[in-house]
C-alpha positions in Angstrom: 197.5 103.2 171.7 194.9 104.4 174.0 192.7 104.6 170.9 192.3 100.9 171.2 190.5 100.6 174.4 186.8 102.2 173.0 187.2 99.2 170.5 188.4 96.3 172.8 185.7 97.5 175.5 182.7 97.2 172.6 183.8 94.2 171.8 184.8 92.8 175.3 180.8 94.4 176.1 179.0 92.5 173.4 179.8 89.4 175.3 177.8 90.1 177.9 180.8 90.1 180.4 180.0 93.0 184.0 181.7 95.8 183.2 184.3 96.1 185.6 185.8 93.1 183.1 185.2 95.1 180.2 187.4 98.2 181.7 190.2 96.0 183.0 190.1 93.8 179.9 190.1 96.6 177.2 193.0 97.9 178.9 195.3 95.0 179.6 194.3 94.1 176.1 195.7 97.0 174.6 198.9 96.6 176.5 199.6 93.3 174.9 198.5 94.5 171.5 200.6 97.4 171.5 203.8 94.9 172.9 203.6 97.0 176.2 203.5 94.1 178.3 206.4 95.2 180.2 204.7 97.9 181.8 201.9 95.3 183.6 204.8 94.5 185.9 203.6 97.8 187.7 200.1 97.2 187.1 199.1 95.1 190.9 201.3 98.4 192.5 199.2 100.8 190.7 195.5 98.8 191.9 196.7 97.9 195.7 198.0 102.4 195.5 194.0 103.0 194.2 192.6 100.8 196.9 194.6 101.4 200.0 193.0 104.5 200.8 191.7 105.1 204.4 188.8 107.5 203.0 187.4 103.8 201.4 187.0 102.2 204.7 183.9 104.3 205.5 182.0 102.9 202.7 181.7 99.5 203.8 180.7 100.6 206.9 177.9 103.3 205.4 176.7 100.8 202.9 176.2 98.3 206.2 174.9 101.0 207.8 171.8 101.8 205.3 171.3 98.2 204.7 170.6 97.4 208.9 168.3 100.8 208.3 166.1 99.1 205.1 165.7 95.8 206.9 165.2 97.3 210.5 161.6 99.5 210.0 163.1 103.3 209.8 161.4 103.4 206.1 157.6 103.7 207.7 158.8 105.7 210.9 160.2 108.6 208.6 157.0 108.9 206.6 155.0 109.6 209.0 157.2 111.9 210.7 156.9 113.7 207.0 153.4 113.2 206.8 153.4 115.3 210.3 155.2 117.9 209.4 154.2 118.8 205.4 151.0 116.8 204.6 148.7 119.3 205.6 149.7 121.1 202.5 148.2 120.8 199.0 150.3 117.9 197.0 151.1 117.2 200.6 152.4 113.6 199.7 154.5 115.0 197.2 155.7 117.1 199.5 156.3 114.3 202.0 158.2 111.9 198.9 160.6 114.6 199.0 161.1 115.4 202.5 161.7 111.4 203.3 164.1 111.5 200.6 165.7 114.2 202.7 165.7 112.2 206.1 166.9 109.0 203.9 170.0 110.9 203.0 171.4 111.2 205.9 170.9 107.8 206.5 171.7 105.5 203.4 173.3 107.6 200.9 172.1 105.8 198.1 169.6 107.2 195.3 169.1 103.9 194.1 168.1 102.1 197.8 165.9 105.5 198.2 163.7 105.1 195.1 163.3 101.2 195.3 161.7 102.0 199.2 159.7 105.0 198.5 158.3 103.0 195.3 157.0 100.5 197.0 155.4 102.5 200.1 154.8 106.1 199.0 153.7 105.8 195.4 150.8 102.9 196.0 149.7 106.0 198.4 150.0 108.6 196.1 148.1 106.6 193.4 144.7 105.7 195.6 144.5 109.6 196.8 144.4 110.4 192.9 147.9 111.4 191.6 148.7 110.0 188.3 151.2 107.0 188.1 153.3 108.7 186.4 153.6 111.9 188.5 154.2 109.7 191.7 157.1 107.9 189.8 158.8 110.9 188.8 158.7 113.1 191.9 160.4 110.0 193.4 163.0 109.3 190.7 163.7 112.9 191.0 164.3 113.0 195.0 165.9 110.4 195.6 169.3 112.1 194.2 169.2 113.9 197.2 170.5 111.1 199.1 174.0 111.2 197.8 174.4 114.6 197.7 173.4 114.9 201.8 176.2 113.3 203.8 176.6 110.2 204.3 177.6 109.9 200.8 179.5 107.0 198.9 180.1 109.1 195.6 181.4 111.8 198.0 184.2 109.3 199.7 185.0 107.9 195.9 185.8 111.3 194.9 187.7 112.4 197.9 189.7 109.0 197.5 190.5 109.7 194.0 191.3 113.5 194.2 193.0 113.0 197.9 190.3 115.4 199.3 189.0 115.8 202.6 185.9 113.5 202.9 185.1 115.6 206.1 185.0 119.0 203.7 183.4 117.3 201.0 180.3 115.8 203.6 179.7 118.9 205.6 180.1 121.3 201.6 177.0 118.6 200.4 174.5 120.1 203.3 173.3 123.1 201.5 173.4 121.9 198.1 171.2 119.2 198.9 168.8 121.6 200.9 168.7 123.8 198.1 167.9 120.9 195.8 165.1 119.9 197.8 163.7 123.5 198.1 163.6 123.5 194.6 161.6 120.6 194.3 159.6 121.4 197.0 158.3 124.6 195.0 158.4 122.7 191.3 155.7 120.2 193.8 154.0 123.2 194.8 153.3 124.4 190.9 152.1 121.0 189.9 150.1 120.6 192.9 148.4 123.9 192.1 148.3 123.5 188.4 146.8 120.1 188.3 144.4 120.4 192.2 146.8 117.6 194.0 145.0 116.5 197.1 145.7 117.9 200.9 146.4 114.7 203.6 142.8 114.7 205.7 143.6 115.2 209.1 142.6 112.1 209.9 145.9 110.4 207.9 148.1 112.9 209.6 149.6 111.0 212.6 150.2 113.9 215.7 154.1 115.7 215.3 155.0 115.3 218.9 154.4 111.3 219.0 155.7 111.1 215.9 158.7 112.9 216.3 159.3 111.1 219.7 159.0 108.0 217.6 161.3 108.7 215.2 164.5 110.1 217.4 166.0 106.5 217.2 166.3 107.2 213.6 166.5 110.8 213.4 170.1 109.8 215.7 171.6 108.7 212.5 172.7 111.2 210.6 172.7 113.5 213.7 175.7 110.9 215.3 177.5 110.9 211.7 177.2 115.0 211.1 177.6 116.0 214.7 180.7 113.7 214.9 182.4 114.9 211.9 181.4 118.9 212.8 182.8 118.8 215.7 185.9 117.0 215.2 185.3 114.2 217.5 185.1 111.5 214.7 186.5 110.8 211.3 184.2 109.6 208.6 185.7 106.0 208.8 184.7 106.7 212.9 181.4 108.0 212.1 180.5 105.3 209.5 181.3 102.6 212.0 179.2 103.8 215.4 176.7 104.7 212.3 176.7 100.6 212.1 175.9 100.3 215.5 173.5 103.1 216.0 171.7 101.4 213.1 171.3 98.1 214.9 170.2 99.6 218.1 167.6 101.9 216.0 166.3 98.8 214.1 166.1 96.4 217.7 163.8 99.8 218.8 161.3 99.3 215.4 161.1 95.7 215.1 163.7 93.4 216.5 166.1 92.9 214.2 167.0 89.5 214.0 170.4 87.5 213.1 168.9 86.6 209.9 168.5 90.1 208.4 171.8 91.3 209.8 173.3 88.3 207.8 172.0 89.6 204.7 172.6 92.9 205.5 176.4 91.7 205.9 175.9 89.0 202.5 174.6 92.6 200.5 177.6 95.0 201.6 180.2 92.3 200.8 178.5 91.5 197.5 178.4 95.9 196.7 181.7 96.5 198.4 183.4 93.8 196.1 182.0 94.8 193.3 183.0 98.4 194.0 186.6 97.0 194.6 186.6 95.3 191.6 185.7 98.7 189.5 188.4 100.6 191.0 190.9 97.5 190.2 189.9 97.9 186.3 190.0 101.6 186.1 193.5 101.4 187.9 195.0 99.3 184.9 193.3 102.1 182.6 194.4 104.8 184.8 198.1 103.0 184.5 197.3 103.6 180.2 196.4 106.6 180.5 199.0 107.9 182.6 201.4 106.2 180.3 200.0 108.0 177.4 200.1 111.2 179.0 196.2 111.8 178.7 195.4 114.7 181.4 198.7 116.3 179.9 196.9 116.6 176.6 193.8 117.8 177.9 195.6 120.2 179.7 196.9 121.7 176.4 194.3 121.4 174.2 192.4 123.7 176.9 195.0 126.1 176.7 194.9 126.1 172.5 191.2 126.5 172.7 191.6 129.5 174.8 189.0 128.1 177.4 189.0 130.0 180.9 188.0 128.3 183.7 184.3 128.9 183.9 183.7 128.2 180.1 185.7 124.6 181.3 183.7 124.1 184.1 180.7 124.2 182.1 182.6 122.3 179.3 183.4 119.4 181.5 179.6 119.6 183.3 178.5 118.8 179.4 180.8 115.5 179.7 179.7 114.5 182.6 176.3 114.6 181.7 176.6 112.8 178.9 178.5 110.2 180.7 175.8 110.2 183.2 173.3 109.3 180.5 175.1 105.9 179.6 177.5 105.2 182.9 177.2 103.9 186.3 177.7 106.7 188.3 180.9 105.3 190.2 182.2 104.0 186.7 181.7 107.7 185.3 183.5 108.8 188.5 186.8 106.6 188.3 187.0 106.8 184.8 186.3 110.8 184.2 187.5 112.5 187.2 191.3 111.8 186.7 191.5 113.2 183.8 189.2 116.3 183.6 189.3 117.3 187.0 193.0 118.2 187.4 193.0 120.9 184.7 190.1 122.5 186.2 191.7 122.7 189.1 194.8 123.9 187.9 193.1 126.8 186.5 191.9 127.2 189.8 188.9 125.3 191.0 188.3 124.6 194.8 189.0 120.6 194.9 185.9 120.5 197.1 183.3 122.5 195.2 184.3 120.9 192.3 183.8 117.8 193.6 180.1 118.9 194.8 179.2 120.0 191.4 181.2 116.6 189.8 178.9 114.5 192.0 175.9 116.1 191.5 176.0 116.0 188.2 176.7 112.5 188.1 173.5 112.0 190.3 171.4 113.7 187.8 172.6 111.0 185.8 170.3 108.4 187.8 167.1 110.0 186.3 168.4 110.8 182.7 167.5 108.2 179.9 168.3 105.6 178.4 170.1 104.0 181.4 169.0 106.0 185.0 169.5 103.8 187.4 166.6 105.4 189.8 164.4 105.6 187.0 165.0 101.8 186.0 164.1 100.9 189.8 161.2 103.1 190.0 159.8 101.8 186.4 160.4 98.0 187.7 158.9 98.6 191.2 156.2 100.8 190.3 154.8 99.1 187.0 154.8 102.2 185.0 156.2 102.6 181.2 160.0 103.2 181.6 159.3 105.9 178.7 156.4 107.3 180.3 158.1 107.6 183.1 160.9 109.2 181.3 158.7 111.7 179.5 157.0 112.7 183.3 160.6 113.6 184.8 161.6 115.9 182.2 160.3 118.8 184.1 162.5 118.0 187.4 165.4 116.8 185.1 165.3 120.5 183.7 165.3 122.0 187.0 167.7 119.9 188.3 170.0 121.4 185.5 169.4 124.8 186.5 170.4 123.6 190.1 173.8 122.4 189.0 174.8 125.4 186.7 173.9 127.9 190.1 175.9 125.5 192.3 178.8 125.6 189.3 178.3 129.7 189.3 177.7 130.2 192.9 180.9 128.2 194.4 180.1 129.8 198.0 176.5 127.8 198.5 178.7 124.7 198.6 181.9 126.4 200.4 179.9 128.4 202.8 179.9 126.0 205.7 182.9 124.1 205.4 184.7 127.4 205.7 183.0 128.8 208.5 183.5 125.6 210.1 187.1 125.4 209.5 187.5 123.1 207.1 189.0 124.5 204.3 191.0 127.9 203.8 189.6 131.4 203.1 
């Protein structure tokens, strides 16, 4: 019967209806078609089991968090503490596009947020010092995916929810990837800035590194309260998410006074995300339910075996998939709906749960700048003006390279497993 849902979901999707509706309906749908109605007596078990997980709480919290942040005046303090550190060097705003997608990581987790803020301050910049629209679109398409790799991450807490792994592991396995992601696009800045004679910062734009560091500790504390919390055993992530809150608040009263009206949007925005999130896991609960019934992962399972795949040649296998699914999925839908299915058999054949959920993740990220539907590069195109094709065209280079970054995190397990295991965190 499960062959039924693709059709009831196009039709369902035609309508126009959000697609948490179109998940939940296709499958409820096909339980009544199929005379299965019986089994929907389990059905509000099966969403209340998917939703009463402690790992969620935190991402209320973080998605409070990074909203207090974007209203409170952090954006312009950690560009120019970029601008201090890398613009003297040629491409220097590229270079400083990236490395305030690295400082917004540990502070909103959310590609999408980070593109929409750097396109509306960094790329006007980039434009009047002479890079091409197009160029200054891309390289901040492409960085922003650093934020959900670098904890805090929301993707990182749905997949730990959904595979029962450690949150704590899965933050603390994201640090190097994400560095080494950033390193990478650091250099592929450094080509282009070469190749086509990008412009040094004058010294003149560079605001002084003490005073601006100084300046920017208030929000620099951020990520260093969630991280040095989590390292050190002294919070959980739900903990760390929720003095986050209120180390964002204080941070935003430092920058600009932060006023009743912005927290109450910032409040208005995480219900509105946090429902919708809710919502999502209810519908791919009552498809998880289907599936389960239908024994789906049970089948995959086999048909691995038959086609004699061993576990690297499934890794890669399922990193296919999931790019794919990237391509046309919201991230989190591609998340509930992919991960309990294919990531069960590759850990049975003996995957790390938290390295595969690093490379899962990151994948799906890449996902945000891959056409037709990138999230990141839909914000970018809107904010920025440029041709959402044109801008597609322009990002191929760090699309590519961001490929080549997931297949050496997929063959070199120990960049992400390093730290968490000297740390503790997970076994030898």
């Amino acid at each position: 019967m499960i062959q039924l849902v693709p059709v009831i979901a196009l039709i369902l999707l035609a309508s126009g209806l959000a697609i948490a509706y179109v998940i939940g309906g296709a499958a409820v749908l096909t339980f009544i078609a199929t005379d299965r109605t019986r089994f929907l007596a389990v059905l509000p078990q099966q969403i209340f089991s998917r939703i009463d997980v402690f790992a969620l709480m935190a991402m209320p919290l973080f998605i409070l968090a990074g909203e207090i942040m974007n209203r409170g005046g952090v954006t312009r303090v950690l560009i120019n503490l970029a601008m201090a550190m890398v613009g003297r060097i040629r491409g220097g705003l590229g270079h400083v596009n990236i490395m305030t997608s690295v400082f917004f990581a540990g502070i909103s987790g959310s590609a999408v947020a980070d593109s929409a803020a750097l396109s509306n301050t960094l790329v006007p910049a980039m434009r009047e010092r002479g890079y091409s629209l197009p160029y200054a679109s891309a390289i901040t398409a492409a960085s922003s995916i650093i934020g959900p790799i670098v904890p805090p991450s929301i993707i990182l807490i749905f997949y730990g929810a959904i595979m029962s792994t450690s949150v704590t592991a899965l933050f603390i396995a994201g640090i190097m990837p994400g560095l080494v992601l950033a390193a990478a696009l650091f250099a592929a800045n450094a080509f282009f800035a070469w190749r086509d004679s990008h412009p040094r910062l004058e010294r003149a734009d560079i605001p002084p590194l003490p005073r601006t560091l100084a300046n920017a500790l208030p929000a620099l504390s951020i990520p260093a309260i969630i991280l040095g919390g989590i390292v050190f055993g002294l919070m959980t992530p739900t903990e760390a998410a929720a003095v986050a809150v209120i180390a964002a608040v204080g941070a935003s009263a430092f920058y600009t006074r932060i006023g009743l009206a912005e927290l109450s949007e910032a409040l208005k925005r995480t219900a509105m995300l946090s429902g919708a999130i809710f919502m999502l896991i209810a519908a791919v609960a009552a498809l998880g339910h289907l599936a389960a019934l239908e024994r789906i992962p049970e089948a995959i399972a086999a048909q691995v075996n038959a086609m004699g795949l061993g576990p690297a040649q499934y890794m890669f296998l399922m990193m296919a998939i999931f790019i794919i699914a990237g391509m046309v999925l919201d991230t989190a839908v591609a998340l509930f709906l992919l991960v309990p299915l294919l990531a069960p058999v590759a850990i049975l054949q003996g995957a790390d749960p938290v390295h595969l959920g690093i490379v899962i993740c990151f994948n799906l990220c890449i996902g945000l700048i891959s056409p037709p539907l990138g999230g990141c590069l839909l914000m970018v195109s809107a904010v920025t003006g440029v041709n959402y094709w044109t801008l597609a065209r322009a990002i191929m280079p760090f699309f590519i390279l961001q490929i080549g970054v997931l297949a050496l995190l997929v063959m070199m397990p120990e960049i992400s497993l390093w730290l968490p295991r000297q740390l503790g965190f997970i076994g030898g």
